[in-house]
C-alpha positions as CSV (number, residue, x, y, z in Angstrom):
1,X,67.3,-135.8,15.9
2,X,66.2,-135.3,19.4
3,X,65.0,-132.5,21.8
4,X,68.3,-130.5,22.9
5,X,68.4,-128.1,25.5
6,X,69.4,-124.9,24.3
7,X,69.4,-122.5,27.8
8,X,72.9,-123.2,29.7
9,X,71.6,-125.7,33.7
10,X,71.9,-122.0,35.4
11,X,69.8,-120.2,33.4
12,X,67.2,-122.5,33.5
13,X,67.7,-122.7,37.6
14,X,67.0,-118.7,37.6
15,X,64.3,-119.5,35.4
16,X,63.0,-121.6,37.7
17,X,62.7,-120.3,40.4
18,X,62.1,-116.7,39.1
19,X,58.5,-117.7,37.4
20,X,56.6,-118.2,40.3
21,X,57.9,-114.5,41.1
22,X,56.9,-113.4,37.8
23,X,53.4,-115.4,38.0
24,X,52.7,-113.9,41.4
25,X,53.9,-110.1,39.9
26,X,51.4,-110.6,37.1
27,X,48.4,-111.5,39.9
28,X,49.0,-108.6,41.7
29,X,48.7,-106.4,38.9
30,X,45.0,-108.4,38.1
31,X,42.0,-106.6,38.6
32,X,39.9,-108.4,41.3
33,X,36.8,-108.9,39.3
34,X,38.9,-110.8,36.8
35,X,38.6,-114.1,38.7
36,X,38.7,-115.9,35.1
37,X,42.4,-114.4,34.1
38,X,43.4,-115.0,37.6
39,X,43.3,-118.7,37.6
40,X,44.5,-118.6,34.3
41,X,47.5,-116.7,35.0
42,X,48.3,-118.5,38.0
43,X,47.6,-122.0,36.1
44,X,50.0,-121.3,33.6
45,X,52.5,-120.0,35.7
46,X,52.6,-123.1,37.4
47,X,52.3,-125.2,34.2
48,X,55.8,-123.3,33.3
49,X,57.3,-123.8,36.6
50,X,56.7,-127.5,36.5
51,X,58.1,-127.9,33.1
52,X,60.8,-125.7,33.7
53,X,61.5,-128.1,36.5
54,X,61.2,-131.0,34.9
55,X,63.6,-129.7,32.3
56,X,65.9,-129.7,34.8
57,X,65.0,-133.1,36.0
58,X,66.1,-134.4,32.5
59,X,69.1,-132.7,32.9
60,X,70.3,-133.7,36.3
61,X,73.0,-136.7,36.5
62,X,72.5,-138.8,39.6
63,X,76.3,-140.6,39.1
64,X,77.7,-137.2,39.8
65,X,78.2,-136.0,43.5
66,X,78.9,-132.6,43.2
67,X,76.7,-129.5,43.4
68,X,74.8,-129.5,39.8
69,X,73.3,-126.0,37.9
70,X,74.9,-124.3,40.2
71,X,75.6,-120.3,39.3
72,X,78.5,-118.5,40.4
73,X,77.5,-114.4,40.6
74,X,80.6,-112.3,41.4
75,X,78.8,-110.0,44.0
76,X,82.2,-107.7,45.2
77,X,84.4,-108.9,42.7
78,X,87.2,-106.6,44.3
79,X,86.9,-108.3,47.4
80,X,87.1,-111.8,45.7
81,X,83.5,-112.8,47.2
């Protein structure tokens, strides 16, 4: 019985690189004289990035050429793009 990854290699690429956002969000909305909740917001959105990351790492197959956790939005699906 091993660790499986449950979120699909897109979603954890918007994860990714959405949790720095959401880290940043949360500091802005810090009150200055916090300086204590500030580091420890910013330390664990970075602790979450990194393992999201590395998540991924686990999950990426260097044999395979191709573009991997890639996501395909349709943006204009009327217009095919």
């Amino acid at each position: 019985m091993g660790f499986e990854l449950q979120l699909e290699g897109s979603t954890l690429l918007s994860a990714t690189m959405l949790s720095p956002l959401l880290g940043v969000i949360a500091l802005m909305f810090t009150p200055a004289e916090k300086t204590s909740l500030a580091r420890t917001l910013a330390t664990t959105s970075g602790v979450i990035t990194l393992l999201l990351s590395l998540l991924l790492l686990n999950g990426f197959d260097s044999s395979v050429p191709a573009f991997q956790f890639g996501e395909l939005v349709p943006w204009l699906p009327d217009f095919e793009v």
